[in-house]
Phi, psi and omega in degrees: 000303170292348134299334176278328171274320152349286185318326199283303191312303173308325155311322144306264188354287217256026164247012191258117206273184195283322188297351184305284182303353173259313192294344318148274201299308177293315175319293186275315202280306165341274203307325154332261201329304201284305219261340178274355173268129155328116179319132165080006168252075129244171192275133183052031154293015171268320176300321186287328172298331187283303178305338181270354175286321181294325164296328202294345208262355178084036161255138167241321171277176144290160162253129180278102139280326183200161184356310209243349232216095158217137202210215155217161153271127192211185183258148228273353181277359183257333169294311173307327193314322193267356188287348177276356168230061161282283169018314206263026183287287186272083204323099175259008172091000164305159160271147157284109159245175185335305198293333185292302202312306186272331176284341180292292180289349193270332166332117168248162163330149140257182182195124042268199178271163165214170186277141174237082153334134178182044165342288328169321186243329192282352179287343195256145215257166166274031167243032168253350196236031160329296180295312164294309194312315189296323192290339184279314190310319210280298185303349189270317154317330170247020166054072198260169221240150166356269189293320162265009174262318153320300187301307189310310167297340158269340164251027160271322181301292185319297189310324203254342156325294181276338174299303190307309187276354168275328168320307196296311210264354169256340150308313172289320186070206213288342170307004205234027192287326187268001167298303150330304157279333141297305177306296218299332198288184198262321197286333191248359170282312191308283203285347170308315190268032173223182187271332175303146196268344140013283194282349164273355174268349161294341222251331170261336181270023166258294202333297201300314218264335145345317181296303177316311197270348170244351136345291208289317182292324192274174174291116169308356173270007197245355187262142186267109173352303135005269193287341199286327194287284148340303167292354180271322174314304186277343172276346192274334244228303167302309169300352168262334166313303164195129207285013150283329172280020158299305186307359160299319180314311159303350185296325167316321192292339162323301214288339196220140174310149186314309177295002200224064191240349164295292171315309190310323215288321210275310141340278192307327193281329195292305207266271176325353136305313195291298174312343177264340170318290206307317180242023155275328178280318172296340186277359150286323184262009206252193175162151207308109171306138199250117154224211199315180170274145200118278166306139178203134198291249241316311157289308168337302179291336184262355252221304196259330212273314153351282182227121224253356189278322182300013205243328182269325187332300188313332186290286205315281181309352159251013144316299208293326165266332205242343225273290199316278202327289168331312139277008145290337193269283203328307193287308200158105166220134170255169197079210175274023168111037192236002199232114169264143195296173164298136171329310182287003154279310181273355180280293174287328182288337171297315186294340171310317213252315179297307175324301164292331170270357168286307182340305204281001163275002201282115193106339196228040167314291164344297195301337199274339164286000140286113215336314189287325174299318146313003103321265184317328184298292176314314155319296183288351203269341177281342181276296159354269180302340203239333140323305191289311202278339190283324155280337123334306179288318192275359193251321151322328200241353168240337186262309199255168198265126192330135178077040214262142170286358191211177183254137203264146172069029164283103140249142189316336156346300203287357182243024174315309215281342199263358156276304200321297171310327177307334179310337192285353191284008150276323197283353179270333170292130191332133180304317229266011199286124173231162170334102168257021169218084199289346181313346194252337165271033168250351172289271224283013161289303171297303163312326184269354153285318166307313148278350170279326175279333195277314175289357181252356116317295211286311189294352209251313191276347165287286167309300174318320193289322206281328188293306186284330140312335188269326202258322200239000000 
């Protein structure tokens, strides 16, 4: 009888679907993130807040005044808001205390409008800033104040944020195990719950590859037009965000025999229009991004062009200093990347993130010794390196100082969507690949929730304690 009931019990367990267990975990990790990160200590959140006021307001470009200067006009309280906690940008071990909190909140509207410099941001498209923008319409209706039109954006970003990744985990089902577990880490609930655009491009790039992963089960004459269209939509939305995941576009063509190359071909042309649309338009508003001192794209480019050896130098060192940092920033540094988790969060979160991503190999190892999976794999670990090189490069020739040995203004943010794509590495296994140690497969559904949940708690009280130690 108490096997029988176990059973019953293990069975409950491992029918509790992942969007559950997420919408569940962002209900409670969300309302941290939105309310225990200090306004604007996400990294360039003043900027993404001014662009999402500007989407609320039926601006989709910038106004060009001059060389160095694109912006909009907006009341002059959407720049100010944030000067009282500039201090915390650069991170000194200071609190937020009352009085900042109140010179923030005591803040009024202004009026007339003034040009709002936003270099940085206007360039980026407006559907990457929907949820705030939807959250500032709802405060400009309720005629809400600075410091509650600011909260409102951020929890409009986080509602459309969390929609997207339960959406993403009830399309994949236990295939979204290592998905889950990125979406879980602190670094990607801190850019959900925030104004940055970041965090909806983590929410279409779980979609997208989500999509992907129940593709890969049909026959390419059976996927439905619909989702082809959509995915094409969600690869255009990403790739204007940052012009390095344009080689996402390529991922469908993985997923399907070679001769079965129209849809994927259909994909790739739809998400490549949106994005050249995106930067035929943008390109009336843009003008040369100020990075270090020092730095200039025109030399730079001509720096590399010189000597073309320099390009792998540049990588290999900055592999060789930044690759540990970086992934720890992927898990989690909070603030503008300056405030670290416990040494034992990233300890666990590494065996978390290996774990999840094995699971669905757990029975079928043997497989993975098959050829075509060993193609498609090398294939994506190549969408991988060139994406990754690829950002490496936009950040070299604009951000860091001519001649520089490594690349200057790399944060782990930008490479969350390019683990994200590793989920696809089951969907390269053989249809007919099955289970060889079934005894085990009614266990490992239960167990493995049972571990999503216990790391998804450990990640909720962790972001909380860290958050509140550093800041309040």
């Amino acid at each position: 009888m108490i096997a029988l009931n176990c059973s019953h019990f293990s069975k409950k367990i491992a029918s509790i679907p992942l969007t559950v267990l997420y919408g569940i975990f962002m209900l409670f990790a969300g309302g941290v993130g939105l309310i225990m990160t200090p306004p604007f200590l996400v990294p360039d959140e003043p900027s993404h807040f001014i662009r999402a006021y500007q989407v609320a307001q039926g601006g989709m470009t910038g106004t060009r005044i001059s060389p160095t200067q694109s912006g909009a006009y907006l009341p002059e309280t959407v720049e100010d808001i944030a000067k009282p906690f500039t201090p915390f940008f650069t991170d000194k071990g200071e609190k937020i205390t009352g009085s900042i909190l109140a010179q923030a909140f005591d803040m009024q509207w202004s009026t007339p409008p003034v040009f709002v410099n936003m270099p940085n941001t206007v360039v980026y498209p407006p559907t990457s800033y929907i949820g705030g923008a939807a959250g500032i319409f709802v405060a400009q209706r309720l005629n809400a104040s600075p410091f509650g039109t600011f909260y409102l954006a951020r929890a409009g970003s986080l509602i459309l944020n969390t929609c997207l990744g339960m959406l993403a985990l009830w399309i994949a089902g236990d295939a979204g195990v290592f998905l889950l577990i990125l979406l879980a880490m602190p670094a990607c609930v801190s850019l959900e719950a925030s104004c940055s655009q970041d965090g909806l491009v983590l929410g279409l790039t779980a979609l997208a590859v989500s999509i992907l992963l129940q593709l890969a089960k049909r026959p390419v004459s059976d996927w439905n037009n619909w989702l082809v269209v959509g995915l094409s939509l969600t690869f255009g939305c990403i790739a204007a965000a940052k012009v390095p995941y344009l080689s996402f576009i390529c991922l469908p063509f993985l997923i399907c025999p070679l001769k079965d190359w129209k849809k994927p071909l259909s994909i790739l042309g739809g998400g490549l229009v949106f994005f050249l649309l995106w930067t035929l338009i943008q390109i009336q508003s843009s003008v040369p991004l100020l990075g270090m001192p020092g730095s200039s794209s025109a030399e730079q480019l001509h720096y590399l062009l010189n000597a073309p050896a320099k390009v792998i130098n540049v990588t290999l060192t900055t592999l060789r200093l930044k690759s540990g940092h970086l992934f720890r920033q992927v898990m989690g540094m909070l603030g503008w990347g300056y405030v670290n988790l416990p040494k034992k969060f990233y300890t666990l979160g590494e065996i978390a993130l290996f774990l999840s991503f094995m699971w669905p190999f757990f029975g079928r190892l043997k497989s993975v010794r098959n050829k075509e999976f060993l193609i498609r794999t090398s294939l994506l670990l190549g969408v991988f390196l060139i994406t990754t090189e690829g950002i490496f490069m936009v950040l070299y020739l604009v951000f860091s100082p001519v001649g520089a040995s490594y690349v200057f203004g790399l944060q782990g943010r930008y490479f969350i969507p390019l683990f994200m794509i590793l989920a696809l590495c089951p969907a390269f296994l053989p249809k007919n690949a099955t289970n060889e140690n079934a005894t085990s497969a009614l266990a490992k559904p239960c167990l493995m929730r049972v571990f999503l949940a216990l790391f998804m708690l450990y990640s909720l009280c962790t972001l909380y304690s860290t958050l509140s130690a550093h800041y309040w």
